[in-house]
C-alpha positions in Angstrom: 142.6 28.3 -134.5 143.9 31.7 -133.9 142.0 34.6 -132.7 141.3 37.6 -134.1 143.4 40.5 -132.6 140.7 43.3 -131.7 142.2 47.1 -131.5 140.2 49.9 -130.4 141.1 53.7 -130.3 141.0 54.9 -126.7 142.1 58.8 -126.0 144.0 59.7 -122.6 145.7 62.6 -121.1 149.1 62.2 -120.0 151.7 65.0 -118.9 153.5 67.3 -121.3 156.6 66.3 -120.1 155.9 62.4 -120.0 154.6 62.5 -123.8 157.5 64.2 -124.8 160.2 61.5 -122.7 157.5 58.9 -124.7 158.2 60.1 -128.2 161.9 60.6 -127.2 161.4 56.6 -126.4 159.9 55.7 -129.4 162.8 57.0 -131.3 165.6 55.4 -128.8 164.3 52.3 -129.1 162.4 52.4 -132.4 159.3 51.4 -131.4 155.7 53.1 -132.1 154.2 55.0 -129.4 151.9 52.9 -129.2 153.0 49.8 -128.7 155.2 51.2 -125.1 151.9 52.5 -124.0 150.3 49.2 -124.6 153.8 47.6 -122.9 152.7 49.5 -119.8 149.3 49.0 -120.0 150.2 45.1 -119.9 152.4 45.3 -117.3 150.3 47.4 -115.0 147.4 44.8 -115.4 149.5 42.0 -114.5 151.0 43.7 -111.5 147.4 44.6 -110.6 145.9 41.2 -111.9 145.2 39.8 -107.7 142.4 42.6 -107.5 140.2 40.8 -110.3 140.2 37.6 -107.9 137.2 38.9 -106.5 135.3 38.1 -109.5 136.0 34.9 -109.7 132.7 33.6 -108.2 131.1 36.2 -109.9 131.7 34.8 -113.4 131.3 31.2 -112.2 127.9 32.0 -110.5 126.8 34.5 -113.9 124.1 32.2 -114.9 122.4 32.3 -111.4 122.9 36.0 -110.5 121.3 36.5 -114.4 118.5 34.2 -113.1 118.8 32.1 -115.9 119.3 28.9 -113.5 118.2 28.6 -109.8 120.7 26.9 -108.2 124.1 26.6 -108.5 127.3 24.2 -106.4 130.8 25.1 -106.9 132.9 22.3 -105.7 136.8 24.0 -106.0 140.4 23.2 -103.9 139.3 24.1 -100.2 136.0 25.7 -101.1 132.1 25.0 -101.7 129.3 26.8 -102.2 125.6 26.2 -102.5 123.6 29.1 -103.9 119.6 28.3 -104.3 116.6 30.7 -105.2 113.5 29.4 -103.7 111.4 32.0 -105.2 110.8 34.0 -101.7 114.4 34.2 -100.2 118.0 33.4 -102.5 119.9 31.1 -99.6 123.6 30.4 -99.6 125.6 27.6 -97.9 129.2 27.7 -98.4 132.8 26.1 -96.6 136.0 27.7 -97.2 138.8 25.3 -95.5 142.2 26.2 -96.8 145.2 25.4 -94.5 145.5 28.3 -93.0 141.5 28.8 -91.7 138.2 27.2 -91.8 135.0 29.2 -92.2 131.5 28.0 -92.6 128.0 29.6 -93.4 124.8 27.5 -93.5 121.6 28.9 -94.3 122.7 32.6 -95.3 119.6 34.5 -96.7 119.1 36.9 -99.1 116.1 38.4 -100.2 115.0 37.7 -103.4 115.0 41.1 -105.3 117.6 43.0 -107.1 119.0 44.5 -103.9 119.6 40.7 -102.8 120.9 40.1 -105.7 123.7 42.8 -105.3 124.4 41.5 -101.6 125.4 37.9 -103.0 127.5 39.7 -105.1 129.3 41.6 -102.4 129.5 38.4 -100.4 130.4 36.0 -103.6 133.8 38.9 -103.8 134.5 38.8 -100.3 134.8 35.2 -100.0 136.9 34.8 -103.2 139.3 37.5 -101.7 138.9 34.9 -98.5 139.8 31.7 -100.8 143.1 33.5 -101.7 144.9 33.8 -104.9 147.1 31.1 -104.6 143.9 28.3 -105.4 144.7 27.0 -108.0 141.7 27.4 -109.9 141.8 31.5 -108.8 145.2 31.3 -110.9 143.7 29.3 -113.7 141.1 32.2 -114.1 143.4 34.8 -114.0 145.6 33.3 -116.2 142.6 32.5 -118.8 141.4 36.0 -118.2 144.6 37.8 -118.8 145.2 35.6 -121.3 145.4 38.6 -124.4 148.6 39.6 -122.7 150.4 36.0 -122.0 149.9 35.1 -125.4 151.5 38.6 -126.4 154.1 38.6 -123.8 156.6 36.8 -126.5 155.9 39.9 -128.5 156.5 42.6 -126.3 160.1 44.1 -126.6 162.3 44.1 -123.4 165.3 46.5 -123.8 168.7 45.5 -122.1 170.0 48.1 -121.0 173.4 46.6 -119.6 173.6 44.4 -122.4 173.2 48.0 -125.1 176.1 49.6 -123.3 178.5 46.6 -123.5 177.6 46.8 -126.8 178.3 50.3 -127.1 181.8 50.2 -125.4 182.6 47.0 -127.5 182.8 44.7 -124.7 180.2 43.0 -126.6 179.9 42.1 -130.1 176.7 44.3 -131.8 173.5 42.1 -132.5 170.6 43.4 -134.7 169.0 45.1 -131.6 171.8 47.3 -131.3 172.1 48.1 -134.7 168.2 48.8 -134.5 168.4 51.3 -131.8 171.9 52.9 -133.6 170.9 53.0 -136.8 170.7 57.0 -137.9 168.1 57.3 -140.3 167.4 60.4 -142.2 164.2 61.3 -144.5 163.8 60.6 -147.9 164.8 64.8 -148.4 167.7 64.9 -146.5 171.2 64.7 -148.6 174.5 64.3 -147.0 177.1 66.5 -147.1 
């Protein structure tokens, strides 16, 4: 089944002199405004993607930072954890052994208030950072969480720019594209002369 596409209306400030190179843009390769702002966007969040590895344990131990459950193992490629609330203290056991290090904790305790709480967090982020983004299941995640754009990627509109000015010399037969970006149009008003 496919999913529902969800748009909201966000408002940002950007540079005189970048909006008007944007709309300038638009025209050149006759595409709406905002859909090269959202191209941006995209591609700055998956060049940025690695810093949301950090929340990987975070979402996978939701349930027991909510306190919905009491205990929780994660059992993952080089890495396993043991987080337990025993109603005095939150304790945490966990081994990271990936090739390049090993590093163990047995009996970490937390205390068990909200300021705990916010510690296992800071610990759960440091030790995905420490599991790497190359486990597998850190890419999966990413992959699953990024997934709006992947499944948009096919979508998004990659201008050749060698390939426009082969065109434009005739080196290279014109394809749609090119006539795209050429075409002159004038508004419904406008007469010829």
């Amino acid at each position: 089944m496919l999913s529902k596409k969800i748009s909201i209306q966000k408002s940002f400030r950007i540079e005189a002199n970048m909006e008007s190179d944007l709309e300038a843009l638009s025209v050149k390769l006759n595409r709406p405004q905002n859909e090269l702002v959202n191209v941006a966007l995209n591609q700055l969040l998956l060049d940025n993607m690695g810093w949301f590895a950090e929340d990987y344990l975070i979402d996978l131990c939701m349930d027991f930072l909510e306190k919905k459950v009491a205990e929780v193992k994660i059992d993952i490629t080089g890495f396993k954890l043991h987080l337990r609330d025993t109603g005095k203290a939150i304790k945490i056991d966990y081994v990271i052994d990936n090739n390049s290090f090993i590093e163990k904790c047995q009996n970490g305790i937390f205390i068990n208030d909200e300021m705990g709480y916010a510690m296992i967090k800071n610990e759960l982020k440091e030790i995905a950072l420490k599991i790497g983004i190359d486990s597998p299941e850190i890419q999966e995640y990413l992959h699953n969480r990024f997934g709006y754009i992947y499944s948009n990627e096919r979508n998004i509109y990659k201008f050749d720019r060698e390939k426009f000015i082969r065109q434009s010399v005739g080196e290279e037969p014109m394809d749609s594209e090119y006539r795209a970006i050429t075409e002159v149009s004038f508004p419904a008003n406008h007469q010829e002369d």
